[in-house]
Structures are given as C-alpha cells and as structure tokens.
C-alpha positions as CSV (number, residue, x, y, z in Angstrom):
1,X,-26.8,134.5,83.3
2,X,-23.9,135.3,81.2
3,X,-20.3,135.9,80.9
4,X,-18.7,138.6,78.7
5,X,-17.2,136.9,76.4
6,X,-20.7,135.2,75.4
7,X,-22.4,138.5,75.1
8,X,-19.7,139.2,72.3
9,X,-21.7,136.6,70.5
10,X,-25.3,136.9,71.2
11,X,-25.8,140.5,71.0
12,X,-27.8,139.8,67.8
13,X,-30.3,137.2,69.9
14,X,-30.6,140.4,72.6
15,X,-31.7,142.4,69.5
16,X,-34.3,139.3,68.5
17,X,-35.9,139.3,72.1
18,X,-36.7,143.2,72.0
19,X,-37.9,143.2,68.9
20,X,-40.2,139.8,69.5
21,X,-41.3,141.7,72.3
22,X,-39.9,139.0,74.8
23,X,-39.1,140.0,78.6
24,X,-36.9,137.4,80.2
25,X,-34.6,138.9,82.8
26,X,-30.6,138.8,81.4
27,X,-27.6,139.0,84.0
28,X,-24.2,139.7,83.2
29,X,-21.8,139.1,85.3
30,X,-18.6,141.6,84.3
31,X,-15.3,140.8,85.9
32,X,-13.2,142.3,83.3
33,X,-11.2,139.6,82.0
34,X,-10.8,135.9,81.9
35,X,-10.0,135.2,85.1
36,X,-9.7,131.1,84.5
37,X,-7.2,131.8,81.4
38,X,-5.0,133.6,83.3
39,X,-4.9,130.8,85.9
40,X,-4.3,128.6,83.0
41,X,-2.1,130.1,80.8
42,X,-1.6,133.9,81.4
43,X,-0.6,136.1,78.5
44,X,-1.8,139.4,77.0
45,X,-4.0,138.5,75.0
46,X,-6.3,137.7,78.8
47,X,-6.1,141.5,78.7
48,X,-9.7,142.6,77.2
49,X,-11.0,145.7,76.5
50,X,-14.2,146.2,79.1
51,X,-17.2,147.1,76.9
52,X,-20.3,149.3,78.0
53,X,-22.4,146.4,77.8
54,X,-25.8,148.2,78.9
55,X,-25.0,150.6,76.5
56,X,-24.6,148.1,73.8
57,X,-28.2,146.7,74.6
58,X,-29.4,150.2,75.1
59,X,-28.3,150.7,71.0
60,X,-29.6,147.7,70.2
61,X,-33.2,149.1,71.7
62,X,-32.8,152.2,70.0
63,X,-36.0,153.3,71.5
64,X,-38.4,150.4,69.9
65,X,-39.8,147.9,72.3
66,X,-39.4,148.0,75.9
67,X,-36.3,147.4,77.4
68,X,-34.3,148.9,80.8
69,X,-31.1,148.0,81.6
70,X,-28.7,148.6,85.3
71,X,-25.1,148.4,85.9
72,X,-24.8,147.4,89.9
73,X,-21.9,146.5,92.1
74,X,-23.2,145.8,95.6
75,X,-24.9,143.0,96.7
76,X,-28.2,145.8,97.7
77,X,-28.0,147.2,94.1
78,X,-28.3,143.6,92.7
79,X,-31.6,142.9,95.4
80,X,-33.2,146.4,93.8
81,X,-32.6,145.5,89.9
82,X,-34.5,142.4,90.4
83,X,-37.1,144.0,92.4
84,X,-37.4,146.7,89.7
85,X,-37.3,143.5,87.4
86,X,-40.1,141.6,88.6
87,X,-42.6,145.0,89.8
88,X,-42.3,147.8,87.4
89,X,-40.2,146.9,84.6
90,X,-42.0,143.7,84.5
91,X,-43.1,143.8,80.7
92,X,-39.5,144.7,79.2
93,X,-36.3,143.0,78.2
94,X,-34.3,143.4,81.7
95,X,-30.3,143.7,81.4
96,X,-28.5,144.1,84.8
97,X,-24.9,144.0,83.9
98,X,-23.3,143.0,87.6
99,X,-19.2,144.8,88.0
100,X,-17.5,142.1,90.0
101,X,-13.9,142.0,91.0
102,X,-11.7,140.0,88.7
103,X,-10.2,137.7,91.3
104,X,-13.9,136.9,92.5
105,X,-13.8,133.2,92.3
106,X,-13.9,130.4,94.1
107,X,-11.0,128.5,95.5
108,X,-11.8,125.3,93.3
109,X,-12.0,127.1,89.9
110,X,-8.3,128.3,90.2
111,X,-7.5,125.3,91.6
112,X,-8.6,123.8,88.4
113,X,-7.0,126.0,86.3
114,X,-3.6,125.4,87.7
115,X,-4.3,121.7,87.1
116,X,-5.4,122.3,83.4
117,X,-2.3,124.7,83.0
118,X,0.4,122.0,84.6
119,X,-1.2,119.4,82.2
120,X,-0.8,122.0,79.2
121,X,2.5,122.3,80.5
122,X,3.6,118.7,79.8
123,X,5.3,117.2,77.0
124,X,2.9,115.2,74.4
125,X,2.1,111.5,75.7
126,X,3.8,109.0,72.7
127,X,1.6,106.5,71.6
C-alpha cells in the first residue's frame, strides 16, 4: 500500500513487475493532496494535480503481460477488488487505486502535524 506521492516515483518498478510477470496486489490510497502538509505548513504548493493513476499503470501494460486495475470508493467496492484479486485476476499485476476523502485521517496524525508545524514555527535554538 501506497501514497500518491510515492507512485510519482515508482511507476518504473510497476512497469518492472508486469514485465517480470510478477502478481503482487498494489493499493493506492488517493486522497488528493497532502493532507499532513497542510496541517503542517499549508501553502499552494499542497495543491496537486490528481493523476489517473490506473490509467497510468494501464499505459505502462500497454497490453503485454497481465495486469487489471480498479478505481473504488466504498468500503463494498474495496471487499470486491480484492475478491476479484485473489479469484479470477489471480495471475496479474492487481492495481486498486482507493478515492478517499482528503480530511480522512485520524485524529493523532493532525494532531502531530500541528505539533511539527508550531515547532517549525519557532525561532532557531542558539547554541
């Protein structure tokens, strides 16, 4: 499982596993932003464009090697993917890309960003 902002980086090691013919099960989770950086220090640049991201693994495929990808946003959607994961699509390169809310986090994570941004916010400790 995955963030968005990781699979900016290993789109190239998605194109390795379908070409290797490897079939692990890939899950990300898509809340549109970086919800923690806003919570530490908000700005536009926390503003991201939102990428197709099956459809980036589905160019990647390009038709060679067996891969099948899902976009799901219920929690019913997320209990069929992985059924189709583990039955029928059992020998391919499973991507089920998960739409969450951007505010879904917990209570403690933005806790801990406020803490990180208020200790940002100080002035340099002289030494």
């Amino acid at each position: 499982m995955y963030s968005s902002l990781f699979e900016q980086v290993t789109v190239q090691d998605v194109s390795t596993m379908i070409r290797n013919g490897q079939n692990p099960i890939i899950f990300l989770i898509n809340n549109g932003g970086y919800t923690i950086e806003v919570e530490i220090h908000d700005g536009p640049y926390n503003v991201i464009k939102n990428w197709n991201y099956t459809g980036i693994v589905n160019a990647i495929h390009n038709g060679e090697g067996k891969c099948w990808t899902a976009k799901v946003k219920t929690e019913e959607e997320v209990v069929e993917a992985i059924k189709t994961s583990l039955g029928p699509k059992k020998d391919c390169l499973c991507f089920i890309e998960v739409i969450a809310h951007k505010d879904d986090t917990s209570k403690e994570l933005l806790e801990w960003g406020s803490r990180v941004s208020s200790a940002n916010s100080r002035p340099p400790n002289p030494q």
